[in-house]
Structures are given as C-alpha cells and as structure tokens.
PDB file as gemmi writes it, atoms N, CA and C in Angstrom:
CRYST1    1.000    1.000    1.000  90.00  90.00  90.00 P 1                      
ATOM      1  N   UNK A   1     152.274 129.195 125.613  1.00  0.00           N  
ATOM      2  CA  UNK A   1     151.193 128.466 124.984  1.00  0.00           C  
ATOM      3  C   UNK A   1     150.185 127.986 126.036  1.00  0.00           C  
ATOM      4  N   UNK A   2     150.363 127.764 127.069  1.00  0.00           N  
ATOM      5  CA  UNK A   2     149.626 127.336 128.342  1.00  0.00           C  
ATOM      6  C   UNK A   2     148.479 128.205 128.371  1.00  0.00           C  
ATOM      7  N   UNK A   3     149.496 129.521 128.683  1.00  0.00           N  
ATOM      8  CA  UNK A   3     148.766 130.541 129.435  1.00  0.00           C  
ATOM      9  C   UNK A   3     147.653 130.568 128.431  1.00  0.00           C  
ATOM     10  N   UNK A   4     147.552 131.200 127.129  1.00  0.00           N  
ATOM     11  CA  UNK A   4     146.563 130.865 125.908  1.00  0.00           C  
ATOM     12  C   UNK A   4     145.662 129.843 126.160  1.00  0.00           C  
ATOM     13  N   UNK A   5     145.792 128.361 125.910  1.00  0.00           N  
ATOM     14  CA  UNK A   5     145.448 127.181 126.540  1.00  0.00           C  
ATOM     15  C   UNK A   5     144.191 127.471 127.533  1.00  0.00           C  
ATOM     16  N   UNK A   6     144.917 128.001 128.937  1.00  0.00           N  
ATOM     17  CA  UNK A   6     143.929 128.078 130.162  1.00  0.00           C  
ATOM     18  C   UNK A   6     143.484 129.082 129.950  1.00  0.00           C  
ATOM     19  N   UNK A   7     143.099 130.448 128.984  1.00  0.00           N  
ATOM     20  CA  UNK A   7     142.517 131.524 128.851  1.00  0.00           C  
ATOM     21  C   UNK A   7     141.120 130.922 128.386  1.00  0.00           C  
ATOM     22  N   UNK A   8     141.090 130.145 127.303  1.00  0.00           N  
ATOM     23  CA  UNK A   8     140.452 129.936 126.386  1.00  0.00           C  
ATOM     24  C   UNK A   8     139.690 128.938 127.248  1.00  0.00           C  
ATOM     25  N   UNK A   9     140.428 128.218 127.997  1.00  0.00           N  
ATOM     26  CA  UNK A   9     139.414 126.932 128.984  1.00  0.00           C  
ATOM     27  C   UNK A   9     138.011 127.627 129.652  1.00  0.00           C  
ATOM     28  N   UNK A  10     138.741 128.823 130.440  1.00  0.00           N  
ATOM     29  CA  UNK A  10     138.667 129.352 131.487  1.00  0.00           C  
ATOM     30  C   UNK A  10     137.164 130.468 130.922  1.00  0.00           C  
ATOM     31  N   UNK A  11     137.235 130.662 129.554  1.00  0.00           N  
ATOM     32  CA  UNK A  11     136.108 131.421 128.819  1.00  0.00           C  
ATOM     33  C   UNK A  11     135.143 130.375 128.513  1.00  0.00           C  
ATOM     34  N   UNK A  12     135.271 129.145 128.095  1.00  0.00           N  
ATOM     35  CA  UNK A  12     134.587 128.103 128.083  1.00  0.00           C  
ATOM     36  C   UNK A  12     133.626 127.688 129.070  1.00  0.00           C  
ATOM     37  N   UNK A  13     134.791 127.535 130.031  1.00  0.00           N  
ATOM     38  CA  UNK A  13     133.681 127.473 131.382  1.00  0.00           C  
ATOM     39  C   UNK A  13     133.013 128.322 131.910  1.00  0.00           C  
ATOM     40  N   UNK A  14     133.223 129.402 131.642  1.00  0.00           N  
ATOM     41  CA  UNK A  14     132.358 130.190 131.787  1.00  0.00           C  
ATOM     42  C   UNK A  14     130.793 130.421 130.745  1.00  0.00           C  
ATOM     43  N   UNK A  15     131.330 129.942 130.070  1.00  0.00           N  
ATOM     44  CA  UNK A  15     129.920 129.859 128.947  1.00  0.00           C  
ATOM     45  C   UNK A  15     128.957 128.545 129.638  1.00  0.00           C  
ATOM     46  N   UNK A  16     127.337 129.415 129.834  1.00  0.00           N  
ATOM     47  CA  UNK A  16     126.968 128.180 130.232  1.00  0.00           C  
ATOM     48  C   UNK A  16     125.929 126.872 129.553  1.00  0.00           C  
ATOM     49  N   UNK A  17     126.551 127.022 128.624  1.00  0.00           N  
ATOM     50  CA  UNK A  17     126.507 125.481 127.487  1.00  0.00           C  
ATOM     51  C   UNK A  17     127.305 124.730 128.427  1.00  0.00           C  
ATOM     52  N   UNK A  18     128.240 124.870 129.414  1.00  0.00           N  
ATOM     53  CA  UNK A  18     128.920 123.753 129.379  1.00  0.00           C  
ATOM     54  C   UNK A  18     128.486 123.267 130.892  1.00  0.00           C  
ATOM     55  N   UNK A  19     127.270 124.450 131.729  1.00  0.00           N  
ATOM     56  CA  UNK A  19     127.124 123.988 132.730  1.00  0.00           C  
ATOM     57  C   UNK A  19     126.386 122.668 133.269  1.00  0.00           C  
ATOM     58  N   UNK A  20     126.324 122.462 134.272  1.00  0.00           N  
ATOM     59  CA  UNK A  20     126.012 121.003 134.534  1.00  0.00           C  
ATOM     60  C   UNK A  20     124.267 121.236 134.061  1.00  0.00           C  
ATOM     61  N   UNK A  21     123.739 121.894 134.304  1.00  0.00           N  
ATOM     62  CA  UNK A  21     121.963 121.755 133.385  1.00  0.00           C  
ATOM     63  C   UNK A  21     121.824 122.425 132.461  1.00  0.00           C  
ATOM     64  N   UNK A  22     123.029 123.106 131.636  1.00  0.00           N  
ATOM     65  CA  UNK A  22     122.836 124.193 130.959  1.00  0.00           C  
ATOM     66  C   UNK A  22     122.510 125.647 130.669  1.00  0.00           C  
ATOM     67  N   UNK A  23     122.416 126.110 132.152  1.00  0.00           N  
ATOM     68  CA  UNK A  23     122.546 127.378 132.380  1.00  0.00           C  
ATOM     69  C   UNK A  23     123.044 127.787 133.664  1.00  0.00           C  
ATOM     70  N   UNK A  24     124.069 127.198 133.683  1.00  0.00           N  
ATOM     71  CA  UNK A  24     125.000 127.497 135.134  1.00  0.00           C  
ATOM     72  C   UNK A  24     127.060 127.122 134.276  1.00  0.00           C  
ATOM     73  N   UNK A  25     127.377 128.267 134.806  1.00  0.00           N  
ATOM     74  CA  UNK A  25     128.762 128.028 134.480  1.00  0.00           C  
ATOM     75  C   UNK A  25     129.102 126.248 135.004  1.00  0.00           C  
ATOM     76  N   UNK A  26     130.443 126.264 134.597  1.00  0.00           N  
ATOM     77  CA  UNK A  26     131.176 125.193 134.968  1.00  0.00           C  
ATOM     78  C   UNK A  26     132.105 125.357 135.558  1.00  0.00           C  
ATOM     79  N   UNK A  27     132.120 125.080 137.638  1.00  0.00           N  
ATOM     80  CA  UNK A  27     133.187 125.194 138.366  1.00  0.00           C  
ATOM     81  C   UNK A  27     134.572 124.481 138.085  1.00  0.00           C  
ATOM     82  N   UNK A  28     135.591 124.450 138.582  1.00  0.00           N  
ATOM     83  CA  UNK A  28     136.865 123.822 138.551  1.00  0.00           C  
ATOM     84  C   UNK A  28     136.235 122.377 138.708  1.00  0.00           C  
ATOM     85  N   UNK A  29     135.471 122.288 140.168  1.00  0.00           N  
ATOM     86  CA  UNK A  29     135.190 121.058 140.398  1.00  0.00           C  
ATOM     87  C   UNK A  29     134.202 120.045 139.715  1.00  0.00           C  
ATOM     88  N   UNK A  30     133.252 121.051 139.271  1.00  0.00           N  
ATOM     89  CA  UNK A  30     132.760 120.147 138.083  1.00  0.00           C  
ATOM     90  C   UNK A  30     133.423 119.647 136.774  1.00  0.00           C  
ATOM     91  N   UNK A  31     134.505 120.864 136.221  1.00  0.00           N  
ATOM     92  CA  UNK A  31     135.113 120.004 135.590  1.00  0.00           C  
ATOM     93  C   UNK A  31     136.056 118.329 135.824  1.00  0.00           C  
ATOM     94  N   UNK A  32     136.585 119.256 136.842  1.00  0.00           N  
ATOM     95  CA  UNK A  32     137.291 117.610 137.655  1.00  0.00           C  
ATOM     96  C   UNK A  32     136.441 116.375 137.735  1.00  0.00           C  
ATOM     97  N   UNK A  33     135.208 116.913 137.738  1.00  0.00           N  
ATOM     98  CA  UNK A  33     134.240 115.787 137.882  1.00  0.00           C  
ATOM     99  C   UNK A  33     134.398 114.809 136.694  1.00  0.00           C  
ATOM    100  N   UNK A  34     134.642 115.809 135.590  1.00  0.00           N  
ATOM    101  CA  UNK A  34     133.827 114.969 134.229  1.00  0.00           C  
ATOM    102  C   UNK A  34     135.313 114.364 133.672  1.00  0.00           C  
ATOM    103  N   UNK A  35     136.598 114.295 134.174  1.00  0.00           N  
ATOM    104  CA  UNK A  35     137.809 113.755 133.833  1.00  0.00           C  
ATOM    105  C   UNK A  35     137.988 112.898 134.862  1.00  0.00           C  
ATOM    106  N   UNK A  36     138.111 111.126 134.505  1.00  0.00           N  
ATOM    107  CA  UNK A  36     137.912 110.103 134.693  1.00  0.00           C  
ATOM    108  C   UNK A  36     138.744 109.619 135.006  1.00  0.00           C  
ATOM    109  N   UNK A  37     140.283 110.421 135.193  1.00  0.00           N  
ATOM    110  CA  UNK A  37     140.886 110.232 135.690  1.00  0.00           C  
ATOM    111  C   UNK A  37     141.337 110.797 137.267  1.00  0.00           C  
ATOM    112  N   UNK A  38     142.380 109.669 137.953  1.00  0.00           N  
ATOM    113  CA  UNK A  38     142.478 110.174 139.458  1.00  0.00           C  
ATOM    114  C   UNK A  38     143.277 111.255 139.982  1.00  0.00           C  
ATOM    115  N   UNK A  39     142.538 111.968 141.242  1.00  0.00           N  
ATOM    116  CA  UNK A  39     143.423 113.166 141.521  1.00  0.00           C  
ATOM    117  C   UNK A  39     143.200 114.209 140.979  1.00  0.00           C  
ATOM    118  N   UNK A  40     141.803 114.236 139.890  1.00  0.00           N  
ATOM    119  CA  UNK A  40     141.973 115.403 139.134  1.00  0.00           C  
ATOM    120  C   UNK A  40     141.097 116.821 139.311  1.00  0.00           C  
ATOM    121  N   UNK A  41     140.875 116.893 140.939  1.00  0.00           N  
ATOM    122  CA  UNK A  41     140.474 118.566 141.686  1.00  0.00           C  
ATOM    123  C   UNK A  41     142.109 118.924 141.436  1.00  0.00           C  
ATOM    124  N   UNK A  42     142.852 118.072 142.208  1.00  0.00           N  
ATOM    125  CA  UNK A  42     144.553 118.839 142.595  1.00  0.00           C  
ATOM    126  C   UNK A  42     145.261 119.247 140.974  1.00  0.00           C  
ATOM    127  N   UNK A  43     144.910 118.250 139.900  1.00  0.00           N  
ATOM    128  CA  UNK A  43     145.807 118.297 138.890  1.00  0.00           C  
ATOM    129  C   UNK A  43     144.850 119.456 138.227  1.00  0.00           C  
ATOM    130  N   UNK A  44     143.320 119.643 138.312  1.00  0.00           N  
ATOM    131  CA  UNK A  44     143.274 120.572 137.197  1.00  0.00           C  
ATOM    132  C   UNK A  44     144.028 121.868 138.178  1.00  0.00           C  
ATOM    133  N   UNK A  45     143.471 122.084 139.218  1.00  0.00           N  
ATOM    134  CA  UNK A  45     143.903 123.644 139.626  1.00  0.00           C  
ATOM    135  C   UNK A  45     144.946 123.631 139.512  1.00  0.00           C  
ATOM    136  N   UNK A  46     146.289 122.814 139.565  1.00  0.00           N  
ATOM    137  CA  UNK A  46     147.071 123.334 139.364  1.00  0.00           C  
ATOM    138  C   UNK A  46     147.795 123.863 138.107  1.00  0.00           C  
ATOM    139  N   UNK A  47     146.888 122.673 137.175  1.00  0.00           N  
ATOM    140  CA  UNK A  47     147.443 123.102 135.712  1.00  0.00           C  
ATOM    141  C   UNK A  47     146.719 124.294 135.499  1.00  0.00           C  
ATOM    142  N   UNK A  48     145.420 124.478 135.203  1.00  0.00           N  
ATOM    143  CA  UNK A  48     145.003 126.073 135.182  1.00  0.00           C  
ATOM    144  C   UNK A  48     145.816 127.163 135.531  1.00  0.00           C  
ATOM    145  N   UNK A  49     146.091 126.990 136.788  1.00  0.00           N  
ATOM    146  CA  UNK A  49     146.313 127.915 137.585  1.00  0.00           C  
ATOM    147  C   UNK A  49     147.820 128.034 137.265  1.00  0.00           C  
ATOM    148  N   UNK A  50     148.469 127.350 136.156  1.00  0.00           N  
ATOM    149  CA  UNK A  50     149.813 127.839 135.793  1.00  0.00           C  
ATOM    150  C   UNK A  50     150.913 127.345 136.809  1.00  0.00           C  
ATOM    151  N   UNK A  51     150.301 126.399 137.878  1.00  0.00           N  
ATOM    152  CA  UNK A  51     151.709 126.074 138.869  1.00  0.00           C  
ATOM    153  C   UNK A  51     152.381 124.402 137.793  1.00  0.00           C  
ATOM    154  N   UNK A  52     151.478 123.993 137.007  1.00  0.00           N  
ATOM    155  CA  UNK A  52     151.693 123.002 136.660  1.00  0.00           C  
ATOM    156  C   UNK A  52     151.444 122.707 135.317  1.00  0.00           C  
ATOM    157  N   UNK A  53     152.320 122.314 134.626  1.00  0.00           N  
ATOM    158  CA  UNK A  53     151.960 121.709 132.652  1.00  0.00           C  
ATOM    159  C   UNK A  53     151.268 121.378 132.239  1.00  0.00           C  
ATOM    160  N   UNK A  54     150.344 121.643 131.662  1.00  0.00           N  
ATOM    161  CA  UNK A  54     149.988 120.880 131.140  1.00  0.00           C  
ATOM    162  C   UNK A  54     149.985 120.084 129.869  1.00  0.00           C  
ATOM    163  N   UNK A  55     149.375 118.541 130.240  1.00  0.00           N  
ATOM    164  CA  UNK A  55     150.239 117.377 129.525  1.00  0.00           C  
ATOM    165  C   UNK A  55     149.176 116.941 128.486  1.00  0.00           C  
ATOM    166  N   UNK A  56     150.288 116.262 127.313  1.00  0.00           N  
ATOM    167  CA  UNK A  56     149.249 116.091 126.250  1.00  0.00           C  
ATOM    168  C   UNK A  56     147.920 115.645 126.466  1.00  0.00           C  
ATOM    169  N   UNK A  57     147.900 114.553 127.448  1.00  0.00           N  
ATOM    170  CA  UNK A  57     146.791 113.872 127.902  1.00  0.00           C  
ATOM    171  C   UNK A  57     145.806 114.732 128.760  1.00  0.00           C  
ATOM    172  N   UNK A  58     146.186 115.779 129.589  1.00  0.00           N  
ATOM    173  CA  UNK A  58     144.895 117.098 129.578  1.00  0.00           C  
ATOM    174  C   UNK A  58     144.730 117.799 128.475  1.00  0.00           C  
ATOM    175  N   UNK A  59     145.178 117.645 127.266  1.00  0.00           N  
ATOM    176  CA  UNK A  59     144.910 118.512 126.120  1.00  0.00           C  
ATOM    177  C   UNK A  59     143.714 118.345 125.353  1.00  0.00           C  
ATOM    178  N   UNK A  60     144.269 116.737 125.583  1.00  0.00           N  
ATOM    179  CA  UNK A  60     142.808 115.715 124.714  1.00  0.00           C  
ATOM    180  C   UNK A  60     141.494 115.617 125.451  1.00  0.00           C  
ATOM    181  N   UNK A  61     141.823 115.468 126.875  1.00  0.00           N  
ATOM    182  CA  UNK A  61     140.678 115.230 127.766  1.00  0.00           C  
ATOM    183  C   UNK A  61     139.859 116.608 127.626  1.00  0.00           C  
ATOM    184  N   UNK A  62     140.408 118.270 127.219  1.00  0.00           N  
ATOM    185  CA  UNK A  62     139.938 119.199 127.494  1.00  0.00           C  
ATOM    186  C   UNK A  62     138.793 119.061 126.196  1.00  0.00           C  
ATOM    187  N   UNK A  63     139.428 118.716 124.737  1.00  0.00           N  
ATOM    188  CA  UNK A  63     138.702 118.625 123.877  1.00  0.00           C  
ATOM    189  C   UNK A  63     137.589 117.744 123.534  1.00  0.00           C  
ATOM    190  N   UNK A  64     137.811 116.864 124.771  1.00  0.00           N  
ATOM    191  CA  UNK A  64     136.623 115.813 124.923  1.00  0.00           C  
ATOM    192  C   UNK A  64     135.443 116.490 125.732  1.00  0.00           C  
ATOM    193  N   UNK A  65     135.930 116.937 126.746  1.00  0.00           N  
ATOM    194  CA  UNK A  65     135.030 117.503 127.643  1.00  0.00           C  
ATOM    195  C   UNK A  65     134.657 118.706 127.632  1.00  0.00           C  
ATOM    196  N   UNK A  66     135.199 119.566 126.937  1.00  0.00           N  
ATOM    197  CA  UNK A  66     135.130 121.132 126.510  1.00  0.00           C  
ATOM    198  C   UNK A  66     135.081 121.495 125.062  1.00  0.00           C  
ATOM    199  N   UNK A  67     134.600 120.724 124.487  1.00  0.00           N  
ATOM    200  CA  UNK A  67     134.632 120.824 122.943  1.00  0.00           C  
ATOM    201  C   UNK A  67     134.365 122.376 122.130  1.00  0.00           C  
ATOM    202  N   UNK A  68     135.422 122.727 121.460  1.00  0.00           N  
ATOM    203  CA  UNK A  68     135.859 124.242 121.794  1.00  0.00           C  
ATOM    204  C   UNK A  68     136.576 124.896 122.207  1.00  0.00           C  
ATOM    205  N   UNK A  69     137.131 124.499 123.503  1.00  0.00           N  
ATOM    206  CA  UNK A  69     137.838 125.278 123.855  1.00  0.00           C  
ATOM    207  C   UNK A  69     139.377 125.253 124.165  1.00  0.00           C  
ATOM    208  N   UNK A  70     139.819 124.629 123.131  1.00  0.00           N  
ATOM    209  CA  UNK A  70     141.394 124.688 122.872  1.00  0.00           C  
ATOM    210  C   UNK A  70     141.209 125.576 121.654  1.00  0.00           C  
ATOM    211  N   UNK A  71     141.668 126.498 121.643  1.00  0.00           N  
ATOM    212  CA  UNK A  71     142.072 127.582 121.049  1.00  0.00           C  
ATOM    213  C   UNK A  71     142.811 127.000 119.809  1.00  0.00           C  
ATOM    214  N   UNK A  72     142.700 127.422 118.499  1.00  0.00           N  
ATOM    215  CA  UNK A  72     143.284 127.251 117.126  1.00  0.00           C  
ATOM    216  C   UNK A  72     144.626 127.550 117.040  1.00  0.00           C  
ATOM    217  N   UNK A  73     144.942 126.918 115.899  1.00  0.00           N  
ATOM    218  CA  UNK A  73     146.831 127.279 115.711  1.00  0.00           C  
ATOM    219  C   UNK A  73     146.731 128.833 115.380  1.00  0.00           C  
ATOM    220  N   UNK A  74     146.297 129.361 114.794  1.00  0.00           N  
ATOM    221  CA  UNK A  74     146.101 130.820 114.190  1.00  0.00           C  
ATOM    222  C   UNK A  74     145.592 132.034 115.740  1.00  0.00           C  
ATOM    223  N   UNK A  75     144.783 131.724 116.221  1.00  0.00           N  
ATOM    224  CA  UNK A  75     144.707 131.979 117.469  1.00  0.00           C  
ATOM    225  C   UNK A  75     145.779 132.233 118.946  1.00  0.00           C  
ATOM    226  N   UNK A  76     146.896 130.678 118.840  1.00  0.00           N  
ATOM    227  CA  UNK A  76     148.162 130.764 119.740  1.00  0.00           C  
ATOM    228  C   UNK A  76     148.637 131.649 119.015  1.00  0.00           C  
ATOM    229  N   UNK A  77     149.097 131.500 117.477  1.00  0.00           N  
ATOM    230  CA  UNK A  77     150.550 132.179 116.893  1.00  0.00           C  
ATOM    231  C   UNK A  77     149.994 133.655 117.181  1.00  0.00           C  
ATOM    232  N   UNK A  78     148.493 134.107 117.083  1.00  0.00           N  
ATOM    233  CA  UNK A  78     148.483 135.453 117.197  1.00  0.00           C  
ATOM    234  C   UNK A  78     148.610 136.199 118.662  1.00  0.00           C  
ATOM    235  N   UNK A  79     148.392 135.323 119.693  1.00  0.00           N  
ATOM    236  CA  UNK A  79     148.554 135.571 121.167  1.00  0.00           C  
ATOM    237  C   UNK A  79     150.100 135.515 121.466  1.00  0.00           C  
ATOM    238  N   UNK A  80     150.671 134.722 120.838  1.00  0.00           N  
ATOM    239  CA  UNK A  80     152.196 134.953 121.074  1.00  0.00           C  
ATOM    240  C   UNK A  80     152.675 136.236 120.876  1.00  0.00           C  
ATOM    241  N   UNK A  81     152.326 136.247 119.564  1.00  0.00           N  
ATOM    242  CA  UNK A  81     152.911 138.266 118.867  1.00  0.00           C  
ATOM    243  C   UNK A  81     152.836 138.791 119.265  1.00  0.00           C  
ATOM    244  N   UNK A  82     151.522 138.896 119.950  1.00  0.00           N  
ATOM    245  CA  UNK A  82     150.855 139.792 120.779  1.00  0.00           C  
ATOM    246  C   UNK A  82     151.566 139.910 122.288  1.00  0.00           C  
ATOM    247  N   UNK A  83     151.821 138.838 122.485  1.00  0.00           N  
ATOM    248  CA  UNK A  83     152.562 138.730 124.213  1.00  0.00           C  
ATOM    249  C   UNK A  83     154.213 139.114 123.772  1.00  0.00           C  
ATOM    250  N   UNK A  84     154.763 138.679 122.830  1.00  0.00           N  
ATOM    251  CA  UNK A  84     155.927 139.310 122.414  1.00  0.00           C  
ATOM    252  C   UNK A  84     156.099 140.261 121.846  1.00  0.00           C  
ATOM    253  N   UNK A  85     155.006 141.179 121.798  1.00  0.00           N  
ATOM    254  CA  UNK A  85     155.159 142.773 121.402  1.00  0.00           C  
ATOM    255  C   UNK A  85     155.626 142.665 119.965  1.00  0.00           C  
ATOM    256  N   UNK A  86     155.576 142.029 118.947  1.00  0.00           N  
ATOM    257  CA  UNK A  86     155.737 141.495 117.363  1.00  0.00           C  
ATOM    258  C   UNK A  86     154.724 142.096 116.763  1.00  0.00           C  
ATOM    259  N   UNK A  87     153.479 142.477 117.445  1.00  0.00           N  
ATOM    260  CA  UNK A  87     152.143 143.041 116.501  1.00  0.00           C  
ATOM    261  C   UNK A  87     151.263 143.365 117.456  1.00  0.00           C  
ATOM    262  N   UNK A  88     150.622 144.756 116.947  1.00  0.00           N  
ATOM    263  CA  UNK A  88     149.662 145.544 118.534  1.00  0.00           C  
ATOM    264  C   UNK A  88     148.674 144.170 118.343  1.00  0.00           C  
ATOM    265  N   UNK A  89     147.687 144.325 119.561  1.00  0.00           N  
ATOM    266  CA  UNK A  89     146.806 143.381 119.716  1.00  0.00           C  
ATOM    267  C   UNK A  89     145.556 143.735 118.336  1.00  0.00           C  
ATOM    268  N   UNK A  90     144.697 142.940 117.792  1.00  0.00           N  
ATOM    269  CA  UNK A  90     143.979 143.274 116.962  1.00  0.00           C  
ATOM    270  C   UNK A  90     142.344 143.672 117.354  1.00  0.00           C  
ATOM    271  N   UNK A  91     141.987 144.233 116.081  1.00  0.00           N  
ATOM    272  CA  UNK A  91     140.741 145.032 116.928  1.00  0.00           C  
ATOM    273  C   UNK A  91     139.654 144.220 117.810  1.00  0.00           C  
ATOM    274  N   UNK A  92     139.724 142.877 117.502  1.00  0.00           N  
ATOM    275  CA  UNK A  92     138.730 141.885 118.484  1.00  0.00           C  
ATOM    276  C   UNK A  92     139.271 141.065 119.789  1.00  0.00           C  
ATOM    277  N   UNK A  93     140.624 141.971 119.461  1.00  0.00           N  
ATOM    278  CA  UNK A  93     141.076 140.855 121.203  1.00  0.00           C  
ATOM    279  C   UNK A  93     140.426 141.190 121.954  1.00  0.00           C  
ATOM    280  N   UNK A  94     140.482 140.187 122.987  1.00  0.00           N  
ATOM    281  CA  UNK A  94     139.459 140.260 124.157  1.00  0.00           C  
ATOM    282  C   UNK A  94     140.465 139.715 125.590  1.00  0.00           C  
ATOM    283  N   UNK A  95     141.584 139.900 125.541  1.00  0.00           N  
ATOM    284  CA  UNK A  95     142.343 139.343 126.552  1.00  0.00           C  
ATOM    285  C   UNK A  95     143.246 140.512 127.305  1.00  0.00           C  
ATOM    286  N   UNK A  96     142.888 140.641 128.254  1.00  0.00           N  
ATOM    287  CA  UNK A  96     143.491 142.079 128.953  1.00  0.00           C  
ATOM    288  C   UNK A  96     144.903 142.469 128.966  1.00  0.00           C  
ATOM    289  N   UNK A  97     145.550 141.253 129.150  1.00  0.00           N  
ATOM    290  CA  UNK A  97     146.746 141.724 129.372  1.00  0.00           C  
ATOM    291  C   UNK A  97     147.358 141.388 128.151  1.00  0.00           C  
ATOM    292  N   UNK A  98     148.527 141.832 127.859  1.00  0.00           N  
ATOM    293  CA  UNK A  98     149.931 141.972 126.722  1.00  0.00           C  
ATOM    294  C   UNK A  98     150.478 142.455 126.974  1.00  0.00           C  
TER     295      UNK A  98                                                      
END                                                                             
C-alpha cells in the first residue's frame, strides 16, 4: 500500500500545480518545506523512498499539502491485483512495473 501511496505522491509532485509559483514541479525539499513538522527533509526521503512507513500522520499531512494525491480505495485494491498477478493491468495503467 505504501509503494501505491508514494507512486501517486511522486506524480503529484510532479504536476506543476503544486509547484512553488505554479509552473515548476515540487522538489522533496520543497515539500519538506510545507510540513510543519520537525526533521521533515530526513523523514520525507525516507518515507518516499520506501526505507521508512509511512505514518498516519504523513497520510493526513500529504492530503493537506498535496490535495489529490493519495490515491482512492478503488485505485489501491486495483494496484494490489495488479502487483499480485490476480488481474492483467488495465488498459489505462500508467505504472511500469507489476
């Protein structure tokens, strides 16, 4: 569910609605910027980057600050199937690997 999670972040920030003037992506560090809490260059990369969980309280902060980009219940359950070989990928995936 993570991995899903940080896919969907990670397309977000890349959209640049979310950049700092509106037409510039959004680095790691700018996001870190806009979470108000401490420590959080080390805690996002690592949660992104899959070395580390992420916790309910980055879940909420993502939907505060990334509005969008937590991915739907219908969305995980279909990335699961898909990662558990349960159902080929469908004709609009857009995620390379399975």
């Amino acid at each position: 569910m993570q991995h899903v999670i940080c896919l969907h972040v990670r397309k977000a920030k890349n959209e640049e609605q979310f950049g700092p003037n509106g037409e510039h992506r959004l680095t790691q560090e700018q996001l870190a910027a806009l979470d108000p809490r401490p420590d959080t260059q080390k805690r996002w990369n690592a949660r992104l980057c899959g070395r580390a969980n992420l916790t309910t309280a980055d879940m909420a902060t993502l939907m505060v600050i990334l509005p969008g980009a937590m991915p739907s219940e219908d969305e995980v359950r279909t990335f699961i199937e898909v990662a558990e070989k349960r159902i080929e990928p469908p004709e609009w995936w857009r995620w390379p690997d399975r």
